[in-house]
C-alpha positions in Angstrom: 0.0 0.0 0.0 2.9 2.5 -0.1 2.1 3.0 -3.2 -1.2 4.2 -5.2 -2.7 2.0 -8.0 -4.3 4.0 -10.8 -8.0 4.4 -10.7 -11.3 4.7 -12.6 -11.5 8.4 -14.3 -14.1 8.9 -11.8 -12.2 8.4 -8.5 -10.3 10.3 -6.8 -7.4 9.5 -4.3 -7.9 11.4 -0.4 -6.2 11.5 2.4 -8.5 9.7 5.3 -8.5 13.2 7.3 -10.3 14.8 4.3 -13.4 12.5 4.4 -13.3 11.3 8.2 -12.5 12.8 11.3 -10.2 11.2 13.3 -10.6 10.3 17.6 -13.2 13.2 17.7 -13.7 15.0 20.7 -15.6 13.5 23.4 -19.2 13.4 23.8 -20.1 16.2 26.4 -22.9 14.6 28.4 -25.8 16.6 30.9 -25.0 17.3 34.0 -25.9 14.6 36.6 -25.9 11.8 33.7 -23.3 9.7 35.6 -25.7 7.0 36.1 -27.3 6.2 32.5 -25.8 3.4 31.6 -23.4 3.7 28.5 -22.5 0.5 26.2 -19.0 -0.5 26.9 -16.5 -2.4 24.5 -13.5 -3.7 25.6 -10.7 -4.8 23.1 -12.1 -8.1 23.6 -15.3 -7.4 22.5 -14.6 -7.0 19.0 -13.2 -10.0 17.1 -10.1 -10.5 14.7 -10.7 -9.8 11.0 -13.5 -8.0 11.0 -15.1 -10.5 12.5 -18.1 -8.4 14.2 -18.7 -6.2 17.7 -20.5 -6.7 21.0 -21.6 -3.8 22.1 -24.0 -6.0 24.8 -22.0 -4.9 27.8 -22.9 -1.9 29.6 -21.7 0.4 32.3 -22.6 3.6 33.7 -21.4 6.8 32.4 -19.6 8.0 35.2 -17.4 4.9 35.5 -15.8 5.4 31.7 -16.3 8.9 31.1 -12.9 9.5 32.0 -9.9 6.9 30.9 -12.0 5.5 27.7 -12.9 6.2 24.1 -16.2 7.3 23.2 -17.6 6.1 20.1 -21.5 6.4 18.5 -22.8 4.2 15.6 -21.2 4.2 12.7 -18.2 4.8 13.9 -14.8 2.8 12.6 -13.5 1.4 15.6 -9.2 0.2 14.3 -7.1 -1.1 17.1 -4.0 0.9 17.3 -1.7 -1.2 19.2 0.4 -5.0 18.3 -0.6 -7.5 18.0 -4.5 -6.3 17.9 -3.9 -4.3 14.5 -2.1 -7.2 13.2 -4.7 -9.7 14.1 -7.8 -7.0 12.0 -9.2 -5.8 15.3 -11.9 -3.4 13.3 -15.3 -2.9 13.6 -18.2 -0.6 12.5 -20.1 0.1 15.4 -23.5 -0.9 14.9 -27.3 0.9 16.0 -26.9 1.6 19.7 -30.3 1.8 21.4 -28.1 3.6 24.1 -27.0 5.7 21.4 -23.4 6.2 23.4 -20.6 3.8 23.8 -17.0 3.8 25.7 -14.1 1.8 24.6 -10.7 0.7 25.0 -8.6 4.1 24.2 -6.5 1.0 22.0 -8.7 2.0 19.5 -8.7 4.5 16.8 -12.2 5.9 16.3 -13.0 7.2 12.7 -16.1 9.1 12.0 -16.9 9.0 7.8 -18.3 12.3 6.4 -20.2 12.8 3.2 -17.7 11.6 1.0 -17.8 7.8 2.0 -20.0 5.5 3.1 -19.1 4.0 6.7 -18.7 0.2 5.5 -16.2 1.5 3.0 -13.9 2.5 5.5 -13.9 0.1 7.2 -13.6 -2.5 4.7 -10.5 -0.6 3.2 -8.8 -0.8 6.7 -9.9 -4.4 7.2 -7.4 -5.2 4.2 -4.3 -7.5 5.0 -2.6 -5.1 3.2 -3.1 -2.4 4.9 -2.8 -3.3 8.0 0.8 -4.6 7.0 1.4 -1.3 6.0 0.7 0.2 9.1 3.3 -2.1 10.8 5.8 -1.0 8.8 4.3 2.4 10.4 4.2 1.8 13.6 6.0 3.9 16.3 7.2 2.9 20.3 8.7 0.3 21.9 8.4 -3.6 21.6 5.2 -4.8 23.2 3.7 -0.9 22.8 4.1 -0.5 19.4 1.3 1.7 17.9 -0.5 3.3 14.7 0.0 6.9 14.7 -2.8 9.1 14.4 -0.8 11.9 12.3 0.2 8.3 9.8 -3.4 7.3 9.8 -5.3 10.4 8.9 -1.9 11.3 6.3 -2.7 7.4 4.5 -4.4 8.1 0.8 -7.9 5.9 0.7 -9.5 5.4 -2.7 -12.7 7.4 -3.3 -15.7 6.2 -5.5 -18.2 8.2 -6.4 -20.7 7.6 -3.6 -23.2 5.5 -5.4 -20.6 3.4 -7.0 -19.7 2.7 -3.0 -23.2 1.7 -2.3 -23.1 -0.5 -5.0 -19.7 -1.7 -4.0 -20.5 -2.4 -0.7 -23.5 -4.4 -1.3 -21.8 -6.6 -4.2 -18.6 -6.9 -1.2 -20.7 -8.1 1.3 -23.0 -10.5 -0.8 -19.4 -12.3 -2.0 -18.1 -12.2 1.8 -21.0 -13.3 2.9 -20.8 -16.6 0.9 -17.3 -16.5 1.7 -17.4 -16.2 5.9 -20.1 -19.3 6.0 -17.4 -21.6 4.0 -15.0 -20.2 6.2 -17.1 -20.8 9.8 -17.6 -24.3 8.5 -13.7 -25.2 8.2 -13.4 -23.7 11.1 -16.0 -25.7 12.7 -14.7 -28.4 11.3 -11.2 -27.7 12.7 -13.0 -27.8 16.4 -14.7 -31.2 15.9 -11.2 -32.4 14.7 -9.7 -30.9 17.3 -12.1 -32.8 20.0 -11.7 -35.9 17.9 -7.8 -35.8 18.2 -8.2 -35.3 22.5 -10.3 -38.4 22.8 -8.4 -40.6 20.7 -5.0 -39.3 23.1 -7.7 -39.7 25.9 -7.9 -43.4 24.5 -4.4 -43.8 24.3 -3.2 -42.8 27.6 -6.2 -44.4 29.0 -5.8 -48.2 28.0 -9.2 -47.5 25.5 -7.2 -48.3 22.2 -5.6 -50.9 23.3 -8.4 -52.9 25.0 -9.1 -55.6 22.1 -5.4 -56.1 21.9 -5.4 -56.6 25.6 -8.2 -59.3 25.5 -6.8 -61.3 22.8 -3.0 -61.8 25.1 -5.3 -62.8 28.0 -7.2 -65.0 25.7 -4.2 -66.7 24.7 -3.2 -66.8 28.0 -0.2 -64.9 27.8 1.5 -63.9 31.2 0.2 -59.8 32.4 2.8 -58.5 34.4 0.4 -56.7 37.5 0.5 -52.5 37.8 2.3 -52.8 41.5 5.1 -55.1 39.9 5.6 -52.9 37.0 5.9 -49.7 39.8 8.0 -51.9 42.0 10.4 -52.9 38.6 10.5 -49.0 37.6 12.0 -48.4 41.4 14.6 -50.6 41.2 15.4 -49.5 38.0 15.8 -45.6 38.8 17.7 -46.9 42.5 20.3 -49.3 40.5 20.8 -45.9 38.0 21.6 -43.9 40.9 24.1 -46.3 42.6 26.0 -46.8 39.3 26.1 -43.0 38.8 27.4 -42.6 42.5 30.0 -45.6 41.9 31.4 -44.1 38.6 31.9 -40.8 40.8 33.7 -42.5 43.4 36.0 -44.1 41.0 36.4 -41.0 39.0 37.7 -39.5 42.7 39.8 -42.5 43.0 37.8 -42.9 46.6 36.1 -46.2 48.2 32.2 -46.1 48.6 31.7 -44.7 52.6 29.6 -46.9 55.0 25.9 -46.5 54.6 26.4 -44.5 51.1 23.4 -46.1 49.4 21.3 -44.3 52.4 21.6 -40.9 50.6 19.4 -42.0 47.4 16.3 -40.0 47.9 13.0 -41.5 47.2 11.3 -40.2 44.5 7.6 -38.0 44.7 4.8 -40.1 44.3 2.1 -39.3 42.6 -0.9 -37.5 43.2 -4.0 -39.4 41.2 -6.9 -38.7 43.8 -10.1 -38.4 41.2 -7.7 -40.2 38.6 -9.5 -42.6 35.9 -9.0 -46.4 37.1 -5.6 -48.1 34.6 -5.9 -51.6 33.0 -4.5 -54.6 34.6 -0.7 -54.5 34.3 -0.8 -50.2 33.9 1.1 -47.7 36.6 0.4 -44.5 37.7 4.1 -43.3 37.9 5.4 -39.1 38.5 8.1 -38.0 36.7 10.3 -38.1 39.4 9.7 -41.8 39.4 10.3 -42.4 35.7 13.7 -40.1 35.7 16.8 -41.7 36.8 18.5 -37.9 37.1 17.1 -35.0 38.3 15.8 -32.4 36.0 17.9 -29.6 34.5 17.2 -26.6 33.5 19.3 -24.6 30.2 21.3 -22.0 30.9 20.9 -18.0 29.1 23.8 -17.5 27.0 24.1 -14.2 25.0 24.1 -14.0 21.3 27.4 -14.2 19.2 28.5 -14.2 15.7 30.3 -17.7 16.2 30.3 -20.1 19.5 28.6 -23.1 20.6 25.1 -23.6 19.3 22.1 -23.1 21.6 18.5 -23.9 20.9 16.1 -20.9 20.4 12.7 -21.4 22.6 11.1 -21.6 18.9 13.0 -24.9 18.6 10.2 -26.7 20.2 7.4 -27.3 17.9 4.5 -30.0 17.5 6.4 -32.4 19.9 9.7 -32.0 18.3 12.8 -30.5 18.8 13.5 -28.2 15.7 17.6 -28.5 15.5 18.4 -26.1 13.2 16.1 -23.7 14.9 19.4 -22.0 17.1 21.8 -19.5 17.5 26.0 -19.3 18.1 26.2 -18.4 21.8 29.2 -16.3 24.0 30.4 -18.9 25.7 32.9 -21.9 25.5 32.6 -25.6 24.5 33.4 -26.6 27.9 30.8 -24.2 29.4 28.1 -25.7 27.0 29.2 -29.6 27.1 27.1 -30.1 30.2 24.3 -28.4 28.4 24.7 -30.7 24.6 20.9 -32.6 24.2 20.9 -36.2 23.2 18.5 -38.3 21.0 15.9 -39.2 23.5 16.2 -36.0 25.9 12.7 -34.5 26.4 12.5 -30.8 26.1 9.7 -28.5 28.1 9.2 -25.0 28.1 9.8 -23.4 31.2 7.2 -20.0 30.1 5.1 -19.0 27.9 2.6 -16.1 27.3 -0.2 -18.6 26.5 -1.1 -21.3 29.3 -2.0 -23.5 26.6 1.5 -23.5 26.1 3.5 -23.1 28.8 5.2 -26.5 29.5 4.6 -27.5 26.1 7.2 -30.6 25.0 9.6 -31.7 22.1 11.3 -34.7 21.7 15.0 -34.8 20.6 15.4 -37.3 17.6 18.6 -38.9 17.0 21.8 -36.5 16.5 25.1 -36.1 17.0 25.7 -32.2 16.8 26.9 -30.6 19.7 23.8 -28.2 20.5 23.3 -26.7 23.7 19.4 -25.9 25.4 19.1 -22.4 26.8 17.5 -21.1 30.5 13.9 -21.5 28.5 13.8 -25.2 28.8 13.6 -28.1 31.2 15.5 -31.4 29.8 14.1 -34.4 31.4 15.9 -37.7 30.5 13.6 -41.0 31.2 14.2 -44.9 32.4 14.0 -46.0 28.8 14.6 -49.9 30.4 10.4 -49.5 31.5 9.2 -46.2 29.7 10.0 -44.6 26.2 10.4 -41.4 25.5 8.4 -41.1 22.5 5.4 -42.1 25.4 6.2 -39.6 27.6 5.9 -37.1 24.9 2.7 -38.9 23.4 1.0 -38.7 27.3 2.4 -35.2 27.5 -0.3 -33.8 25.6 -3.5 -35.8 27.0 -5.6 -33.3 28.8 -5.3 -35.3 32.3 -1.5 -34.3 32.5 -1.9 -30.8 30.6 -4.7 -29.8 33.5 -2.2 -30.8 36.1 0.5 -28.7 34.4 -1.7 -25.2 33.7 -3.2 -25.6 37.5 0.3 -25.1 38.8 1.8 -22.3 36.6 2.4 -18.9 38.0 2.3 -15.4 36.0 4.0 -13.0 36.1 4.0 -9.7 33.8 2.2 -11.9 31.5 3.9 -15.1 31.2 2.9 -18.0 32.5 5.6 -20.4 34.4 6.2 -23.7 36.0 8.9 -25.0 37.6 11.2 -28.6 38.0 8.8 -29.8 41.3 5.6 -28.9 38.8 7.2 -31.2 36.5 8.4 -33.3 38.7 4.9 -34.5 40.6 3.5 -35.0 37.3 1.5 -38.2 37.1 2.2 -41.0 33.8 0.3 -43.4 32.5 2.3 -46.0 32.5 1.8 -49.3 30.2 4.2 -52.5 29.9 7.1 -51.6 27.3 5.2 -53.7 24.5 2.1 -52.3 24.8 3.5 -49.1 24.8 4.6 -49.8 21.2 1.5 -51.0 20.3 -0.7 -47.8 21.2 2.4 -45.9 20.0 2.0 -47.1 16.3 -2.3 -47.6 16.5 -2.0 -43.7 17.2 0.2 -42.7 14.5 -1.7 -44.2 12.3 -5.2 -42.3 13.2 -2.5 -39.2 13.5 -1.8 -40.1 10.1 -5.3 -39.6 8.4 -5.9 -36.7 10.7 -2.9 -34.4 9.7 -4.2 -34.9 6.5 -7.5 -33.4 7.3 -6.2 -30.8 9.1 -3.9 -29.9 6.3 -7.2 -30.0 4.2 -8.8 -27.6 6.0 -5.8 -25.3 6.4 -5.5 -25.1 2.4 -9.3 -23.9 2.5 -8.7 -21.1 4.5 -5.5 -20.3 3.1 -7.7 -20.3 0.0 -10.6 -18.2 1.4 -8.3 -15.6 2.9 -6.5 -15.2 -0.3 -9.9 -15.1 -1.9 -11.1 -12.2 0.6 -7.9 -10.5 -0.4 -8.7 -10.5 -3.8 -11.7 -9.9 -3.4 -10.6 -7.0 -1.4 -8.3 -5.8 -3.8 -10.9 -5.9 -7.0 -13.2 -3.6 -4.4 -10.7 -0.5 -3.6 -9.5 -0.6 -7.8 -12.7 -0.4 -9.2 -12.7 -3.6 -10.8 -15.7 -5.0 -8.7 -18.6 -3.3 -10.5 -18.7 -1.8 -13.4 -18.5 2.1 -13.1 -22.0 4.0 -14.2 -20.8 7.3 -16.1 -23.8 9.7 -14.6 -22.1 9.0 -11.3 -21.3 12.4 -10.0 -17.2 11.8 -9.7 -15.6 11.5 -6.5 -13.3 15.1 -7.1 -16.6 16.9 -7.3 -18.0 15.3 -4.4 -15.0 16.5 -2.5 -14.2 19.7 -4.1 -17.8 20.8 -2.8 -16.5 19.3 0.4 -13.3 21.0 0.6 -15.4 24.4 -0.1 -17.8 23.9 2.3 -15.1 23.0 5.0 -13.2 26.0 4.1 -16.3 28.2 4.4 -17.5 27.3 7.7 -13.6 27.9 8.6 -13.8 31.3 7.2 -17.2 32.0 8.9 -15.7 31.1 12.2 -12.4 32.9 11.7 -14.9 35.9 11.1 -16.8 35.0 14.1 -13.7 35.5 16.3 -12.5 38.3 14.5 -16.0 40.6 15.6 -16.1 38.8 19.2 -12.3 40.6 19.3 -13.4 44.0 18.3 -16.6 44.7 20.5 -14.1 43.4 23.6 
């Protein structure tokens, strides 16, 4: 948009000041009208891509007349600030039977003159394109970065005669409207898949889609190790990792094993499954402290460098995997980093996150042998792969019986949601025997399998429909929509008269002053 495509003979190209006012004053209400309630519209209450308003909420008068943006119908409401600009936080504000409402002063209000229709504003700054434009515009620091109003009212906006708008508009919204109910069903369809993907991890983790497998072992009367001698084998497992670990040190220190050495091995957390869905014969509810032989670590911050050891970015961990090449050269030595160097089979958690959908999300680290480092950001958690796998851990990781356990425990703070190792730590597993593991491992990936590709159906259509809107869009603010009608009055007339008028009732008021000056 930083530059202006040519236009029918009967447009004309404006700068948004001319035909709308920008953030006009405030309303001036009566005296004593604190208490009449007012509509109120938080950023919340108006969705991404011009998705629609709620103007439902109200509050009295007195409580935003001061702090908030007021706004009446037909206003353009165009968030100001990231990421709400980004994400097409405009609306037109719609009949108001309170005929006042307050906002979030995040919002830029625009109030259309004569020269264009309401809906064509606010279609033109609904446009992708322009709203990447005003990024590339946008002033203040990261986090605060806003539109500003002198760049907003400055930006040229393609005027149609005002009929040809009309008839623009209407044709826009007839298309769109075809449009946004394809779109609403892939995206409802995205929700069903979603809730389809949850119970078949709910079946997973739960014994569910393994049960027929289970009954035909029994019914060949193959042996079922019980839950308690699978718990009691992971225990034994973890303690003879621990005493091997503490012999190796002893021998690297040249020193003989003290009395009563073995008495220091502290017993892991158990965990907490009070209200916890009954396991099939032969499952374990195990923590993570159970199922890890060392104790967690976290990464360690390490400032950017042209060259250095390689540490992971926090990006690195994506759809349950651990993105290698997604790093950076850190300031720091090989020898400083070498306790730091993942391994296939380490399990990777974020430590924060601004979402708590996401916060203690996991990757798994695939086979490698570069020397790459994790950063502060992470928690690595290395498993008893003799009793549990690590590709289970980080199928389980997921389920919603572990994720609830993780997002009651994180804390915020200036926005970011955190956990810590002892969050992680008390963290109850299903726990299957090894084979079976396997088995609900590969009956998963194969449902996975036909899902992805549903999902990356539904992803092409509203790649598809967003491009389409774009065009469509596009074809709107060029003229190329409808066909132009040549007894149109043209768009420089409309605001030539416009201009004249302006500058006459600027005159008249100059001259107003000028004879209040003289009788003082």
């Amino acid at each position: 948009m930083s530059t202006t495509p040519p236009l029918p003979y009967s447009w004309s190209h404006a700068p948004i000041e001319a035909v709308a006012e920008v953030n006009p004053r405030s309303f001036s209400p009566l005296p004593g009208a604190d208490s009449v309630a007012v509509h109120f519209v938080p950023m919340t209450a108006v969705t991404e891509e011009f998705g629609g308003i709620d103007v439902s909420r109200q509050r009295p008068l007195g409580e935003v007349r001061k702090g908030y943006t007021s706004f009446t119908a037909g206003d353009v409401l165009f968030a100001k600030i990231t990421p709400c600009m980004e994400n097409g936080k405009v609306a037109l504000v719609p009949t108001l039977p309170n005929h006042i409402a307050y906002g979030s002063t995040e919002f830029h209000v625009l109030r259309a003159g004569d020269a264009v229709e309401p809906k064509w504003l606010a279609y033109f700054l609904s446009q992708k394109a322009f709203r990447e434009f005003a990024r590339q515009n946008m002033t203040g620091s990261a986090g605060q970065m806003r539109v500003p109003t002198n760049w907003l009212c400055a930006n040229q906006l393609p005027v149609a005669p005002r009929a040809e708008q009309t008839r623009i508009v209407e044709k826009l919204e007839e298309l769109l409207s075809d449009l946004d109910a394809g779109v609403a069903e892939l995206k409802a369809a995205q929700k069903k898949l979603a809730l389809y993907r949850q119970s078949l991890l709910k079946a997973a983790v739960e014994g569910a889609l393994t049960a027929d497998w289970r009954a035909e072992r029994t019914a060949r009367g193959e042996p079922v190790e019980t839950g308690a001698d699978l718990l009691a084998r992971i225990l034994t497992e973890r303690r003879a990792r621990w005493e091997a670990r503490q012999r190796a040190k002893f021998s690297e220190q040249g020193k003989t094993p003290p009395k009563g050495w073995q008495d220091k091995y502290s017993e892991p957390v158990q965990p907490d499954t009070a209200n916890f869905p009954t396991l099939p014969e032969g499952w374990v509810w195990a923590s993570v402290d159970q199922l890890s032989p060392d104790d967690l670590a976290n990464g360690r911050s390490v400032p950017s460098a042209n060259s250095g050891p390689k540490v992971l970015r926090l990006t690195a961990i994506r759809d349950g995997c651990v993105d290698l090449d997604e790093h950076k050269c850190g300031d720091w030595s090989e020898s400083e980093a070498r306790q730091f160097w993942v391994t296939g089979g380490d399990l990777l958690i974020a430590r924060g996150n601004g979402s708590l959908s996401l916060v203690g999300r996991m990757g798994w680290v695939g086979e490698t042998s570069a020397s790459i480092a994790y950063p502060d950001t992470m928690i690595r958690l290395r498993v008893l792969d003799a009793v549990v796998a690590p590709s289970w851990i980080n199928l389980v990781w997921n389920a919603h019986i572990v994720r609830s356990h993780i997002e009651r425990r994180a804390r915020t703070s200036a926005g970011i949601y955190k956990i810590s190792q002892p969050d992680i730590t008390s963290t109850p597993i299903p726990v299957p025997p090894a084979h079976e593991q396997r088995c609900i491992e590969e009956l998963f990936a194969q449902h996975a399998e036909t899902l992805h590709a549903v999902e990356l159906a539904l992803a092409t259509g509203l790649k598809q429909s967003a491009a389409q809107r774009k065009n469509l869009l596009k074809a709107a603010f060029s003229g190329q929509l409808v066909p132009q009608d040549p007894n149109d009055e043209p768009a420089s007339a409309l605001l030539a008269r416009i201009r004249a008028e302006r500058e006459a009732r600027a005159g008249s008021g100059a001259a107003r002053r000028a004879r209040k000056t003289t009788h003082a």
